[in-house]
N, C-alpha and C positions, 0 to 999 in steps of 0.2 A: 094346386102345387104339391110335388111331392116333402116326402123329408126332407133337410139337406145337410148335410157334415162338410163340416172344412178341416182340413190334416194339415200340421204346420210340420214343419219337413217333411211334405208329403211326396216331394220327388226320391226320398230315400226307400229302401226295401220294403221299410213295413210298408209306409204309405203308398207306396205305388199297389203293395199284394191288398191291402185293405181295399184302398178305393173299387179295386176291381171289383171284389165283394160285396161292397155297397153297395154297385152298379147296380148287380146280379141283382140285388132285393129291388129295384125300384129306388135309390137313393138318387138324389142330386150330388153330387160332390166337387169342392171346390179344393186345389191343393197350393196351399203357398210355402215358398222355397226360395233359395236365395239363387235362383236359378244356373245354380253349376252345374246340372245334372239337365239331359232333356227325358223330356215324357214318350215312352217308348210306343208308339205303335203297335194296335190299334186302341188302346188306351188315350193315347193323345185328344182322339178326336172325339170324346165323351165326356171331360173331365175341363170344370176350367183353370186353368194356371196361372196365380197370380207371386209376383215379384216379390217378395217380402222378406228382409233381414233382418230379424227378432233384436239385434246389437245394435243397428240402423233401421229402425222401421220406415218406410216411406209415408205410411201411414198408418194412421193407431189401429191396434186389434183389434177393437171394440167395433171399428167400423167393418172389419171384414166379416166377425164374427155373428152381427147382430142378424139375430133372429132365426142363427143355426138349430137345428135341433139338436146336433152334437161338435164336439169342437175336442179332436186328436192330437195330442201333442205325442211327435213322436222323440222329439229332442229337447225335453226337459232336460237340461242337468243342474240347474243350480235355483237358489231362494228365488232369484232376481227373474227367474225364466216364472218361477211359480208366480211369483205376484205380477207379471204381466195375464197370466189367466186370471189370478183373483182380481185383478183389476175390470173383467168382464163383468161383473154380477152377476144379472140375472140376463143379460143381454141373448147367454145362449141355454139351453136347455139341459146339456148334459155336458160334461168334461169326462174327457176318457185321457189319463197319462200312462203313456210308455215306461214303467220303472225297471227294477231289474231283482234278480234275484241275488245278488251280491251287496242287497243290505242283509243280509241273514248274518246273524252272528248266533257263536254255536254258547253252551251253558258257561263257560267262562268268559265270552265277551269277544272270543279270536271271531276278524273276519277274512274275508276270502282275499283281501288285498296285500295280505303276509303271507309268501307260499314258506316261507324259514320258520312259521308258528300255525299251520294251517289249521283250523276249525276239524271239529269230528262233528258232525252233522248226525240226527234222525236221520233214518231212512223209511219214509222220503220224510222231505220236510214239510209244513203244513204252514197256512199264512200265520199261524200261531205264534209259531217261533219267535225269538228273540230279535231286534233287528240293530243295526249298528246306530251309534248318538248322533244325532242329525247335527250336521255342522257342515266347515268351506273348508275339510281338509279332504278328508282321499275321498274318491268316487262314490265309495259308499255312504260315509256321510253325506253325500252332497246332495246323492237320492233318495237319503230316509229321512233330510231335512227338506226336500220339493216335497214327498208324501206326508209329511207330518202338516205342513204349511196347507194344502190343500181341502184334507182331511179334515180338519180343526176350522179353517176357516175360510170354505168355500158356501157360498151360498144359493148350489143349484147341485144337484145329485154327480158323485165325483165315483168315477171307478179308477184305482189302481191296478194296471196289468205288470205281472212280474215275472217277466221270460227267463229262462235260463241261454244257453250257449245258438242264439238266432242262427238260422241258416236260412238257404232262400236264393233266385236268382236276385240278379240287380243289387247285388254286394257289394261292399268292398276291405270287407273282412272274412271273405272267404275260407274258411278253416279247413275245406276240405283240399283245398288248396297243398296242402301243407301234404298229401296221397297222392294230391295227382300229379305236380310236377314229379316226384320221385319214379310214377311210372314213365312219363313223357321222357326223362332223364336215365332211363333204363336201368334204376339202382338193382342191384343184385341182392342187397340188405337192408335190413330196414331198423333199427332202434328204437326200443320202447320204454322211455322211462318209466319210472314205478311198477316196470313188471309187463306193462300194456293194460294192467286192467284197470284204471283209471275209470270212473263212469262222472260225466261232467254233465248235466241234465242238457237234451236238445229241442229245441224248440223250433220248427217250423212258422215262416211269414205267416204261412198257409193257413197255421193256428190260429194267431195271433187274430189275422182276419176273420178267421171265424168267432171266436169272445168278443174283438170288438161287437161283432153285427148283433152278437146275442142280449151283449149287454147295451144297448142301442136301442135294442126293442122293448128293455125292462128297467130305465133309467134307474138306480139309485147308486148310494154310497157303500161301496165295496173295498175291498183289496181280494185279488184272483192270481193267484199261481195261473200261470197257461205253458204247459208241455207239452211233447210229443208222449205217446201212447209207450214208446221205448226210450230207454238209455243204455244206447252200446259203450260197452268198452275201448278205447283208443285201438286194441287188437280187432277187435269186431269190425269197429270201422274203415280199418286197413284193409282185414281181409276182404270187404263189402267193394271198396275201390279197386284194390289190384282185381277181382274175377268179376267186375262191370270192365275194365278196360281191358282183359283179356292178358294177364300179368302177373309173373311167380315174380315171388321175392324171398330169401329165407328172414326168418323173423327173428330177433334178438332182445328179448327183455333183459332188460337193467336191472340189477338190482339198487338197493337204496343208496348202498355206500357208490355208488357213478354220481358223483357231483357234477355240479355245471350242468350247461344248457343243454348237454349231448340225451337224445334222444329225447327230450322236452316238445310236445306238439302241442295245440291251444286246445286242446280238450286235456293236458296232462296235469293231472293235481293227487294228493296223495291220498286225498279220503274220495268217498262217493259225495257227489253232491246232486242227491236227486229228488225232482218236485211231487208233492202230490197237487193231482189237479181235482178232488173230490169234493170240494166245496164250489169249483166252478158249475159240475154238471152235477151238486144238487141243487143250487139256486137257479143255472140259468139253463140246465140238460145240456150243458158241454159234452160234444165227443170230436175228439179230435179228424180233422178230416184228411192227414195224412200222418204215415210214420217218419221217422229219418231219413229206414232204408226205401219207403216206397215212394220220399219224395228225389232221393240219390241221382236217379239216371235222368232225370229232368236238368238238376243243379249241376251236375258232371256237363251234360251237355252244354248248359248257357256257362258253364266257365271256362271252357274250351275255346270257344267261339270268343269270349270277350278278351281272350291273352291272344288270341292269333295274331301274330303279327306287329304285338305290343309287347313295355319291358312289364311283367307282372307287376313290378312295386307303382308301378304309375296306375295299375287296376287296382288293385288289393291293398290298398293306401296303410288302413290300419294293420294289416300283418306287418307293417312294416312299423309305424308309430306306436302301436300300442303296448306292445312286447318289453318296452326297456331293450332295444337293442338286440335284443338275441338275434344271432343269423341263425334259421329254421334250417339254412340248408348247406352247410359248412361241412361236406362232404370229406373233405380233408380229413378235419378231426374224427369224423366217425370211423373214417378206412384206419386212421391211427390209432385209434381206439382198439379197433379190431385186432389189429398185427401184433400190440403189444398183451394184450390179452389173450394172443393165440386163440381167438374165436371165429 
């Protein structure tokens, strides 16, 4: 019998780019999900897919888990989610958690969850770094309280993966989203807060999949930044979408004092927030196996195809929830913007 890993939200982006990866080495892979999502073809028919809602379990982890050689969480977010893996023991061989790169807190303690006091980051940042108080209040807490819980008291080799800004098909936080309706919409302008040069670290599924495999094959207790090879600037990455889709637009950077959402995209933040991934590929010979831009015309294409004919917010769920509200694309206000600024 080969290896075998079970992904728990494995019908989501990572776990579907992971398992595929698995595949590739010879893995068995097992993905449970609370099945709102189906398993896309030819994927489906390799992979077995079992029921499971970690808030309702149908039945205990322990039982699904036993005797995994590795066990994915790709939807940790809180203590409660951790101590259902600590509650495995020794049942599975390795634990790999999904964390994030927004526990990082910069030398006075600012994290990435106050854009009104934002963090000034090293460049790049290193898992060294500072991370936010693990606690049940913002996001960050809640991920450097699953890491700390895991880390401290897990009792089978735990790896921490900590993505910056995911991309990937099979989304539903698509950010590149946020380019391409504007060409699909035929904008003649485009807004760029903070200037446009914004760099928000991007991380590829594509990646992710690859660290896990790596760190799969050399089970121990880590924490691993995992990026892409680049971090474009919010301009970079406009100009990457409008000339894949065949598309001018004139460009408008903002300067500081444009308050408000106008010209705010989900890569716009005011300092660089970007990873080093040097501690990955000297432990495990990480090299990334795509970039942003040369994973672009791949994720352009599967986001094209997954709006055809649908309302985006019903695809793109979290562009819509996770934001606070912002309308990304309140075209109104930007044309008003423009006229009174004579720009």
């Amino acid at each position: 019998m080969g290896r075998t890993a079970l992904i728990i939200g494995g019908t989501g982006q990572i776990g579907l780019g992971t398992a595929e990866r698995l595949l590739a080495g010879g893995w068995e892979v097992t993905l449970a999900a609370r099945g709102r999502r189906a398993v896309p073809p030819p994927l489906a028919d390799h992979v077995r897919v079992v029921g499971w809602d970690r808030d309702a379990p149908p039945v205990d982890l322990a039982v699904l888990a036993a005797g995994a050689d590795l066990v994915l969480d790709c939807v940790c977010y809180t203590e409660a989610h951790a101590e259902q893996l600590l509650g495995l023991g020794d049942r599975a061989g390795h634990l790999a958690v999904v964390s994030s790169a927004a526990v990082y807190v910069d030398d006075r303690g600012r994290g990435m969850d106050r854009a009104d006091d934002f963090p000034r980051f090293p460049v790049p940042i290193t898992e060294d770094q500072r991370t936010a108080p693990p606690g049940p209040g913002d996001y960050s807490s809640r991920k450097a309280a699953v890491e700390r819980l895991l880390l401290e008291r897990a009792t089978v080799p735990v790896t921490v993966l900590r993505p910056g800004a995911i991309h990937g098909r099979d989304s539903i936080h698509s950010r590149e989203w946020w380019f391409v309706k504007r060409v699909l919409d035929r904008r003649p302008h485009v807004l760029f807060a903070y200037g446009g040069t914004s760099r928000f670290q991007t991380t590829a599924v594509a990646n992710i999949a690859e660290l896990v495999r790596l760190a799969a094959e050399r089970p121990a207790t880590r924490v691993l930044n995992v990026a892409d090879p680049d971090a474009p600037t919010v301009l970079e990455i406009g100009r990457a979408v409008a000339g894949l889709l065949g598309h001018e637009w004139r460009e408008v950077p903002l300067p500081p004092a444009a308050s408000g959402p106008l010209g705010l995209s989900p890569w716009s933040v005011p300092e660089d927030v970007v990873l080093s991934t040097a501690r990955a590929a000297a432990e495990l010979g990480y090299r990334p196996v795509t970039s942003w831009l040369d994973a672009l015309p791949g994720e352009v294409e599967w986001v094209l195809a997954a709006v055809a004919g649908r309302d985006w917010r019903a695809v793109f769920t979290d562009l819509v929830d996770k934001y606070g509200g912002i309308d990304f694309f309140d075209y109104a206000a930007e044309d008003a913007y423009l006229a009174e600024h004579d720009l």
